[in-house]
Each structure stands twice: as C-alpha cells, then as structure tokens.
C-alpha positions in Angstrom: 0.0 0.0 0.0 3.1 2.2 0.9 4.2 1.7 -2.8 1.5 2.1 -4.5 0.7 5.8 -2.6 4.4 6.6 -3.2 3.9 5.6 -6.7 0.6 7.8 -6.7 2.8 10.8 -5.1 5.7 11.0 -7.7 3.1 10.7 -10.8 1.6 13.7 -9.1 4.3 15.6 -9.1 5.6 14.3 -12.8 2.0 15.9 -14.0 2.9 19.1 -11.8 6.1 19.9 -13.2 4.8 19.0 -16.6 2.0 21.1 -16.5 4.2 24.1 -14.7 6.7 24.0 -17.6 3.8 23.8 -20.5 2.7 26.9 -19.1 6.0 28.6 -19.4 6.1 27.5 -23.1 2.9 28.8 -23.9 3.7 32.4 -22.1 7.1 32.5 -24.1 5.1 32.0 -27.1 2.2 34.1 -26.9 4.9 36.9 -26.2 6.6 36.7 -29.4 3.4 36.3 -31.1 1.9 39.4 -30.0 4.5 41.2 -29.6 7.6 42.4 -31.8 10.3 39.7 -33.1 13.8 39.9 -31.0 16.0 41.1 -33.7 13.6 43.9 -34.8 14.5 47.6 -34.0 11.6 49.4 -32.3 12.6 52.7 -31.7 12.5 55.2 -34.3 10.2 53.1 -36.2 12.9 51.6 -38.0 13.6 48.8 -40.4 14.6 45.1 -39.1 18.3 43.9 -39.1 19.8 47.3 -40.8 23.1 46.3 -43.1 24.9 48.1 -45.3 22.6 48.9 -48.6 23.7 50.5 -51.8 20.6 51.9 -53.6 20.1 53.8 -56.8 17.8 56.8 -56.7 16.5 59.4 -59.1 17.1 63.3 -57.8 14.2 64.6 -58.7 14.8 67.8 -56.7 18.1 69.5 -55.3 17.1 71.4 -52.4 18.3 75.0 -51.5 19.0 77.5 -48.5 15.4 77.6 -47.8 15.2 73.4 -47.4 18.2 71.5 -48.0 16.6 68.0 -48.1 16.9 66.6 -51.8 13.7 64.2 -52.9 14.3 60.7 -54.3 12.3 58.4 -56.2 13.5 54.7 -56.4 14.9 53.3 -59.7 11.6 51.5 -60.6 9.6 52.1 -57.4 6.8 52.7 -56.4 4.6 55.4 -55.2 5.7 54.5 -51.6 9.4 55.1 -52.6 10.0 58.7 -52.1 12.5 60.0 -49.9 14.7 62.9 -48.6 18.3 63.8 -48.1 20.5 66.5 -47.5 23.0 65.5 -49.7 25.8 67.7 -48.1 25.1 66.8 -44.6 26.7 63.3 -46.2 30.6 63.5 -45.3 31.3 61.3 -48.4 29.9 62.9 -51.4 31.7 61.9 -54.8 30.9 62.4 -58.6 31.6 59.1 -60.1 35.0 58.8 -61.5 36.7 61.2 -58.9 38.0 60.8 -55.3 36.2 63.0 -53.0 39.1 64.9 -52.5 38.8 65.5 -56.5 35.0 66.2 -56.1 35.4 68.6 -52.7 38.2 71.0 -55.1 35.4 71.0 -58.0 32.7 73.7 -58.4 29.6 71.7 -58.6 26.3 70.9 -57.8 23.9 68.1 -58.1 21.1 68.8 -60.6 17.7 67.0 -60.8 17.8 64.4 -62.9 20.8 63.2 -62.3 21.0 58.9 -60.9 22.4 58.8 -57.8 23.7 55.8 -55.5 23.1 56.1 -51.3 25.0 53.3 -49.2 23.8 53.2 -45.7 22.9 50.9 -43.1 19.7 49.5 -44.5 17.3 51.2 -41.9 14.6 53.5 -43.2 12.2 55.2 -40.9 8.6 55.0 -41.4 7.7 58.4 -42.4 6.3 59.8 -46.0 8.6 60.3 -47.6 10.6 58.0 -46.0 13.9 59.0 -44.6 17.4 56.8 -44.5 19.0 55.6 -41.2 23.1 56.4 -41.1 24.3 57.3 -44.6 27.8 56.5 -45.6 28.1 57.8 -48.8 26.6 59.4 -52.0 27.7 58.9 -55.7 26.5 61.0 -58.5 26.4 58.6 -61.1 27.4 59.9 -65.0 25.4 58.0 -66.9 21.3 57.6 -66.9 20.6 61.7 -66.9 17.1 62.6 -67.1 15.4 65.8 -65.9 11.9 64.8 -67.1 10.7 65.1 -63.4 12.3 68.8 -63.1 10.4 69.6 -66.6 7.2 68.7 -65.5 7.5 70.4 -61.9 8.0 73.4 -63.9 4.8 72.7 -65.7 3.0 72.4 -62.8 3.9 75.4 -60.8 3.4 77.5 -64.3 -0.1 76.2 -63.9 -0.2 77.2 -60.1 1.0 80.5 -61.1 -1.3 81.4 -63.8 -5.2 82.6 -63.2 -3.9 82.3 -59.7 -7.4 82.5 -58.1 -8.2 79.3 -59.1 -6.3 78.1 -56.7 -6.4 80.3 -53.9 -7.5 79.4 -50.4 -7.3 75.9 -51.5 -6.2 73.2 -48.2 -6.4 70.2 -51.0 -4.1 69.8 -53.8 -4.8 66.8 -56.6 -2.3 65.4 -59.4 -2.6 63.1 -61.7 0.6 62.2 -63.5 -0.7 58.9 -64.3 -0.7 59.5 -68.2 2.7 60.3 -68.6 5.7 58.6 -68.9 7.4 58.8 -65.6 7.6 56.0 -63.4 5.0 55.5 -60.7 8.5 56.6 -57.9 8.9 59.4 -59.8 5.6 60.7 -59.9 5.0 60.6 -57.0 8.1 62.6 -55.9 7.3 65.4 -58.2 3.6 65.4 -56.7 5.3 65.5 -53.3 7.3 68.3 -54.0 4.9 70.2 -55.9 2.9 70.0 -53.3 5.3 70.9 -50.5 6.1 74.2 -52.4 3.0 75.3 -51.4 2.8 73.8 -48.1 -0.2 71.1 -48.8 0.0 67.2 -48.8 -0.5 66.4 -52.3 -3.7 63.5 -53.5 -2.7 61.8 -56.4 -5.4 60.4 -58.4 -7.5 60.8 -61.9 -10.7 62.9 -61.8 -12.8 59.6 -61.4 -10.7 58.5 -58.6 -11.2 62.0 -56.7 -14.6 61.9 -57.1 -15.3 58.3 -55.9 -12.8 59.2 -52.9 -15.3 62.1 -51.9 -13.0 65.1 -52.9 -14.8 66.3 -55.9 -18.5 66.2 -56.2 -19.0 64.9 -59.3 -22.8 65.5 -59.2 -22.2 69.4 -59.2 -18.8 69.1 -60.7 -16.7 70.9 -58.1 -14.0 70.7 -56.0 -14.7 73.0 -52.9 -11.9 73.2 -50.7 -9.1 72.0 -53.7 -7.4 72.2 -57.2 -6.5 68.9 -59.5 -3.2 69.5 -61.7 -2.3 67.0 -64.6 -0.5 66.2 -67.0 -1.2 64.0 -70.4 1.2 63.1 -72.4 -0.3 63.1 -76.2 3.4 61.9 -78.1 1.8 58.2 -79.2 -1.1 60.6 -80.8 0.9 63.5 -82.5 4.9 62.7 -82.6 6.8 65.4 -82.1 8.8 66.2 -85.3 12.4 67.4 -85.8 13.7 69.7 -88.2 17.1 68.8 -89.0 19.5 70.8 -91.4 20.9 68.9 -93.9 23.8 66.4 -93.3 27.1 65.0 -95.3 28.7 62.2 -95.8 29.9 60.7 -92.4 28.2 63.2 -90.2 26.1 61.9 -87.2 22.5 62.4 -86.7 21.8 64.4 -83.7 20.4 62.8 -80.6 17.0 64.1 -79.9 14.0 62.7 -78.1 10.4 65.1 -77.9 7.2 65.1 -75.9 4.1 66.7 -76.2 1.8 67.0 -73.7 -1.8 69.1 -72.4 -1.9 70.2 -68.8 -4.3 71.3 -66.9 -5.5 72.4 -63.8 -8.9 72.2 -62.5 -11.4 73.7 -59.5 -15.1 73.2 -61.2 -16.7 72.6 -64.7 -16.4 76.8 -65.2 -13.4 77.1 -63.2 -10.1 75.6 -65.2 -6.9 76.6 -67.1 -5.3 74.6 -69.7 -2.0 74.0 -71.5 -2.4 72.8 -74.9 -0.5 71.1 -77.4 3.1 71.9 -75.6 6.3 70.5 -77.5 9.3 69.9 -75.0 12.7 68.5 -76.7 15.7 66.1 -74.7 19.0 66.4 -75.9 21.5 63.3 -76.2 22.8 64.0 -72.6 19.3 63.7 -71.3 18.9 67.3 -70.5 14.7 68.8 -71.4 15.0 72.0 -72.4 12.2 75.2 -71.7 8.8 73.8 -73.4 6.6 75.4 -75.8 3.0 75.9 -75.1 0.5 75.5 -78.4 -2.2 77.4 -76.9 -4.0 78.6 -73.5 -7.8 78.3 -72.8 -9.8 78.9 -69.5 -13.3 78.1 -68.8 
C-alpha cells in the first residue's frame, strides 16, 4: 500500500512539473506572437536587421538654402518610394570617376535628374517620404541623366501660377501624372514636391478616382476646398517632329528625343486653365529643355 501511494505521489508531481513548464512554453510564445520579433529595431520606427545597402535613386529635386533636403524616387519604385536627403550633410559625397578629394576641389552641384547611389545601413524610418537611417556615402552617377521630373514640376507650378485664383485658399491639392511617362516613384516625388512648395499634402489620383474618394462632387462638378493639376502626355497621338538641317557624308545624326503633352489644372466645370499642345525637346545628354505651349484656354 506504501508503494503504491508513493507511486501515486511522484506521478503527481511528474504531472505538476509537466504542467508548470507547459505553461511557461505557452507564455514565451504568446509573447513573441503578440509582440515584436527579437531582432527587430523598435525605436525610431525603424527597419529590421539594418546592413549596409547601396541603392540607386532618381534626384528629382536638389534642395536650396530655404530646405536643403533633396527628394528621391527609387529606380523603378513605387509610389511608396519617395525620400529625402540633404545630400551635403553626407561627409562622403563623390561624382563618379573622382576621389572626394577630386569632387570637394570641383565647383559643382547636383542637378535633378541626375542617378544617384546612397549606401547606408539598410534602416529606413517609417515616415512619408521615407527617410534613411546612417548614410555613408553618395555617388553622382554619370550616366542615366534625365530631368523629365524637373520639366514637369516646372509645368506644374506655371499652372499654379497662372489665373492664380483658381487656386487660392485651396487646403487640397490633386495630381494626376498617371498618363505620362514617368515612373510611378517618380511621380510621385514630383507630386510630393509640388505639393510641399505650397505647403499642402499632395492626392494623387484621376478625376474619377477624386470623385469616388469624396473630394470632388461629381454631381455638381466641383472641388470646394481644392485644385486637381495634370499632365497627359499626347506623343503616341501626335509625334513630335524634328527639323534637322541637312547632313554630309559621315556626319552623325543628332540625338533628340520630344514630348508633347496638355496640362491642366482644374477647381469646377467653369473654373479651369489649360496648356495645350506643348512640345518639349531632350538632348543626347538627357537634358529637357524650356517647353513650348501650343495654346492657352480657360473656362
């Protein structure tokens, strides 16, 4: 009888500490299920496991006295992949093909447009635009110029600018850069910084889109308390056409590219200005020159 409530005592106990360490398990788990994985970085709102990342990046603008941060769109991002940088607050700045001691003794300055590589240590805080964690470095790259981005920001504050009433008073600001040929990244950096030129969060979205989000009343055809800018890009319809002087024997054709384009910008169905028919020309080195504007209309 001894035995068997000996027995009965040490399978009691087996099922205690069984029970007691099942529950610790289960704690531990539910833990790490709910909460945040170990090796992720919490503060700052910071990416997981930052390394050292080399990126390439579009500069779509340069910044000035008045806001030194530079935006950047990722090389075939997308409209989440904006961010800034003030490029000279980066101790290692180089042009490709020179030492920075080469690059500090030049008289320079990065132009939008231009590709640009950022190393840094892979963490990226969870703002928009989205900001990098340490930088190491920043390389203007030579080849891959193209200042369609700056071109069209120019378009867009010429429509800001003109029949300025339009957009007066406005606290909402819509683009639609959706039917050109800049990729989604860098659309949406040129919206951003459109935007923060005038100290408003910019929308981006097609008329339709605006009106099914419950900015513009489509029923009345009006957009109260906001403006909708756009661009369309009208090439594949009407090439542009070059004319070219007459060459001899051995000499190289120019390298051109055109656009044309209708922009627009837009408060009500009697309140809207319009760029028509505009011609815009890229050399070989990438660079858009000033565009022409076919006509003007309001309504």
């Amino acid at each position: 009888m001894k035995k068997w409530c000996l027995f009965l005592s040490l399978y009691f106990c087996i099922c205690l500490l069984a029970a007691c360490a099942g529950g610790d398990i289960s704690a531990g788990e539910g833990a790490d299920s709910g909460g945040a994985p170990a090796e992720e970085t919490q503060s700052g709102g910071e990416t997981a496991e930052p390394g050292r990342v080399t990126e390439t990046f579009r500069l779509v603008t340069a910044g000035d006295s008045d806001d030194p941060a530079s935006v950047l769109a990722a090389v075939n991002g997308t409209s989440g992949d904006v961010y800034t940088l003030d490029i000279f607050s980066v101790e290692d700045v180089t042009l490709e093909g020179y030492t920075p001691e080469e690059t500090a003794a030049m008289d320079w300055s990065p132009m939008p447009g231009a590709l640009v590589e950022v190393t840094w240590d892979g963490s990226v805080m969870e703002s928009y635009p989205a900001r990098f964690g340490d930088v190491t470095s920043v390389r203007i790259l030579e080849s891959g110029f193209n200042d369609l981005c700056r071109l069209y920001l120019d378009v867009l504050e010429d429509l800001w600018n003109v029949d300025a009433g339009l957009n007066e008073g406005i606290t909402e600001l819509g683009v639609d850069l959706s039917e050109t040929s800049l990729p989604e990244s860098e659309r949406a950096a040129v919206a951003y910084a459109f935007g923060m030129r005038h100290g408003l969060m910019p929308v981006e979205g097609t008329y339709g889109e605006l009106v099914e989000a419950g900015y513009i009343d489509g029923e009345n055809l009006t957009w109260e308390d906001g403006c909708l800018f756009s661009i369309k890009e009208t090439q594949d319809e009407d090439p542009v056409v070059f004319s070219l002087p007459a060459f001899g024997s051995g000499d190289e054709m120019p390298d051109y590219n055109g656009v044309r384009f209708d922009a627009e910008k837009w408060r009500s169905g009697t309140g809207a200005y319009f760029f028509s028919d505009c011609t815009a020309v890229q050399n070989g080195g990438g660079q858009w020159g000033d565009y022409a504007v076919g006509a003007e209309a309001i309504s």
